[in-house]
C-alpha positions in Angstrom: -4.6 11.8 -88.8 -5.4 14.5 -90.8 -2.6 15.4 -93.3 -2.2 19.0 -95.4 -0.6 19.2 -98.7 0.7 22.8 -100.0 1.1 23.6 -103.4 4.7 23.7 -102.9 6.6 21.1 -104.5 6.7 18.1 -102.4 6.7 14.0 -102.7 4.3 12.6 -100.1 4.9 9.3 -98.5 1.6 7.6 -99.8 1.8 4.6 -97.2 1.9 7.3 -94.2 4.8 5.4 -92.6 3.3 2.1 -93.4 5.1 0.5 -96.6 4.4 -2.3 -97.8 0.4 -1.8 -97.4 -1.5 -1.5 -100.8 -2.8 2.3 -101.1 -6.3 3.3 -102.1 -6.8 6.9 -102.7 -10.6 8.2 -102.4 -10.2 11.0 -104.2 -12.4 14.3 -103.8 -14.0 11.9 -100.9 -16.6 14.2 -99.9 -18.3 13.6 -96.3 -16.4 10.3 -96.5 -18.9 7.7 -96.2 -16.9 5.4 -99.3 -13.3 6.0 -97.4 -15.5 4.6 -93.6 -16.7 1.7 -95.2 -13.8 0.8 -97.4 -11.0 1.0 -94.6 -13.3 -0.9 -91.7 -13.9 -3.8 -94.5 -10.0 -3.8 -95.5 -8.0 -3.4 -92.6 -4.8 -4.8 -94.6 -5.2 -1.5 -96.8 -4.0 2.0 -96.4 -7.3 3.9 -97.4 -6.1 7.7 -98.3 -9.3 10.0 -98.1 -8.1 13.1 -100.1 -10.5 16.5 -100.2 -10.3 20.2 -100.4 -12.5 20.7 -97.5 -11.0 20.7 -94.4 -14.3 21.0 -92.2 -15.4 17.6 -94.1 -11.8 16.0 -93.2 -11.9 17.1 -90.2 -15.1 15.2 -89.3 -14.0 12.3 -91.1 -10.6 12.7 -89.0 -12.7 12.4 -85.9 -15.1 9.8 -87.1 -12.3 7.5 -88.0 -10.6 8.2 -84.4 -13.8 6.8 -82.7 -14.2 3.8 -84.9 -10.7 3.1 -84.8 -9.7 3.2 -88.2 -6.1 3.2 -88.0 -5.9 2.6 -91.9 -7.5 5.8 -92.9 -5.8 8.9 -93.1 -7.2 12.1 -94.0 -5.2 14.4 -97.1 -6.3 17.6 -97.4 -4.8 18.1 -101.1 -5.4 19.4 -104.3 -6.1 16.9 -106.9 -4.4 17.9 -109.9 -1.2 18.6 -107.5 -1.9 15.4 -105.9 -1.9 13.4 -109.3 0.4 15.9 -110.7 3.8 15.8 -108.6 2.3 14.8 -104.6 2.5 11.7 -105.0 5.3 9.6 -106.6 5.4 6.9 -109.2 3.7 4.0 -109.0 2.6 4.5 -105.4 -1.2 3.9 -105.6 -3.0 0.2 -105.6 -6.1 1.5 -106.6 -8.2 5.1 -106.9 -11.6 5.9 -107.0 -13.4 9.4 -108.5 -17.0 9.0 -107.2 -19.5 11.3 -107.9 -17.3 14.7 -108.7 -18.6 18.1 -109.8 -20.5 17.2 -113.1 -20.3 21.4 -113.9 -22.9 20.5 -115.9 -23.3 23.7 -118.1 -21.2 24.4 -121.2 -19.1 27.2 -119.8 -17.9 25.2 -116.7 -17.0 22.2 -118.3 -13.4 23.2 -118.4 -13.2 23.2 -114.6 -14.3 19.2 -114.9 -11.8 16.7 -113.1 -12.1 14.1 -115.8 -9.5 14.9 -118.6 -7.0 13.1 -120.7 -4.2 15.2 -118.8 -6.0 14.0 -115.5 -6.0 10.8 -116.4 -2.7 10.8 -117.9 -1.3 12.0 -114.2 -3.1 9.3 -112.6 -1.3 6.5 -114.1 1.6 7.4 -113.3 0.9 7.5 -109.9 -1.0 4.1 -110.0 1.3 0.6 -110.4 1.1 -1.4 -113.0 -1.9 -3.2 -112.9 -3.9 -1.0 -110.7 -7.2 -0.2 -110.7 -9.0 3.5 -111.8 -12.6 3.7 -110.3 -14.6 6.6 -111.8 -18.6 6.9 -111.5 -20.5 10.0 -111.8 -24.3 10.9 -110.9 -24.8 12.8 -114.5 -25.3 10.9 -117.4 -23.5 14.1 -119.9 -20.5 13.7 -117.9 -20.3 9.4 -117.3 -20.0 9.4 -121.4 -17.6 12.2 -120.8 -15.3 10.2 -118.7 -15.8 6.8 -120.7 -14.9 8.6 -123.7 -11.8 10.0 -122.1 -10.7 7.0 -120.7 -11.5 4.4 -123.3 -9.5 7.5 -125.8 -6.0 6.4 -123.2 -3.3 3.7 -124.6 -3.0 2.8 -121.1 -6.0 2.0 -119.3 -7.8 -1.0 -120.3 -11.3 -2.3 -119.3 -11.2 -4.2 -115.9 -14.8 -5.3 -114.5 -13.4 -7.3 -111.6 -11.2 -4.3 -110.7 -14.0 -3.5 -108.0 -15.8 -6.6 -107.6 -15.0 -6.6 -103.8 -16.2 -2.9 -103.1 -19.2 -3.4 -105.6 -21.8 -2.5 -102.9 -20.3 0.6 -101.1 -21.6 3.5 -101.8 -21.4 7.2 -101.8 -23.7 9.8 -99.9 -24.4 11.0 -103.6 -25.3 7.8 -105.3 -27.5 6.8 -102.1 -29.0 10.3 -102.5 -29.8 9.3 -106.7 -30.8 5.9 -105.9 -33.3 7.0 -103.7 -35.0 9.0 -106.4 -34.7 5.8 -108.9 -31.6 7.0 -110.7 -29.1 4.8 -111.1 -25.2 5.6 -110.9 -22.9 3.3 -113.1 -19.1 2.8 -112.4 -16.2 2.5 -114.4 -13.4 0.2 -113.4 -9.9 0.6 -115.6 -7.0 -1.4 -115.5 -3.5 0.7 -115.9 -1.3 -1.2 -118.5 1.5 1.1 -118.9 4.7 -0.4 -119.9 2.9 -3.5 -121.1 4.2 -4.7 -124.5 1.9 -4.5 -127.0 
C-alpha cells in the first residue's frame, strides 16, 4: 500500500499495523529495486520503501502487489521529516541510504542528506543496537559520510550489520559496476545509551 506523509506534525505507525515485525527503512529508495529484493528474501521483516517520488512509488506499489509482497509498503515522505518527528523513537531495526544525490559541486553541498544533524535524527529513530547502512556512488561524498559518521558518539563500526544483504544491490551501483566502478558501504552500529 502506498502511504503519504504531510509535513504536518504526525507520529507514523512504522510497523503499518504489524508490531512486533523488525522495520527496515529504504530510505530515498529510488525505482526500488534494494526494497524488491530485500522484502522477497525477508518475509519476517517490515521493509519501508520511503521516496519523494510518487510516480516511482507508485510503480513500486504495483510491482510489489503482483509479486505479493505483503511486507513492503510504500512511504511517500520527506526524509528529514521522516527522521525528524515521522517516526517515533526507537522504531526502526535497521536503515539504509544507498546511492543519494552526491550534489557534487561546492555550492550544492548544503542540500546533501548526509549531515551530523541527519544522522543525529536517525538514531533516535533506530533501537539500540540497530544498524545504519549508507553507500554512495561518489568517492567526495563516501569520505563525506564516513567522516560524519565516524565524528558521532553514537554510532560505532558494525561490518556484520549487513552481512545477510551484502549482495543486493541498487539500480545505481549496478549502473557503476557496470563501468568498473566500485561502490563501497558503510554499516554503523547505534550505541546510544550504552555506558561508556
Amino acid at each position: 500500500m502506498l502511504h503519504i506523509a504531510t509535513n504536518t506534525y504526525q507520529v507514523l505507525d512504522p510497523w503499518f499495523g504489524r508490531q512486533g515485525s523488525p522495520v527496515e527503512l529504504d530510505l530515498g529508495c529510488g525505482k526500488g529495486r534494494f526494497a524488491m529484493e530485500l522484502a522477497r528474501r525477508h518475509p519476517d521483516r517490515l521493509v519501508v520503501a520511503a521516496d519523494l517520488m510518487l510516480g516511482r512509488l507508485r510503480r513500486l506499489d504495483r510491482r510489489a502487489s503482483r509479486d505479493g509482497l505483503g511486507n513492503l509498503e510504500c512511504l511517500r515522505a520527506n526524509s528529514l521529516d521522516l527522521a525528524g518527528f515521522q517516526f517515533p523513537d526507537n522504531s526502526i531495526d535497521r536503515i539504509h541510504i544507498l546511492c543519494p544525490d552526491p550534489w557534487p559541486k561546492d555550492r550544492h553541498r548544503c542540500k546533501r542528506l548526509v549531515t551530523s544533524d541527519f544522522l543525529t535524527r536517525l538514531a533516535r529513530i533506530l533501537v539500540p543496537g540497530g544498524i545504519l547502512h549508507m553507500a554512495s556512488d561518489h568517492p567526495p561524498y563516501q569520505e563525506t559520510m564516513l567522516n560524519v559518521v565516524e565524528g558521532l558518539p553514537f554510532f560505532e563500526a558494525a561490518v556484520d550489520g549487513i552481512a545477510d544483504i551484502a549482495d543486493i544491490r541498487t539500480d545505481f551501483e549496478l549502473m557503476w559496476l557496470d563501468q568498473n566502478k566500485t561502490v563501497p558501504h558503510l554499516a554503523y552500529r547505534c550505541c546510544k545509551g550504552k555506558e561508556n
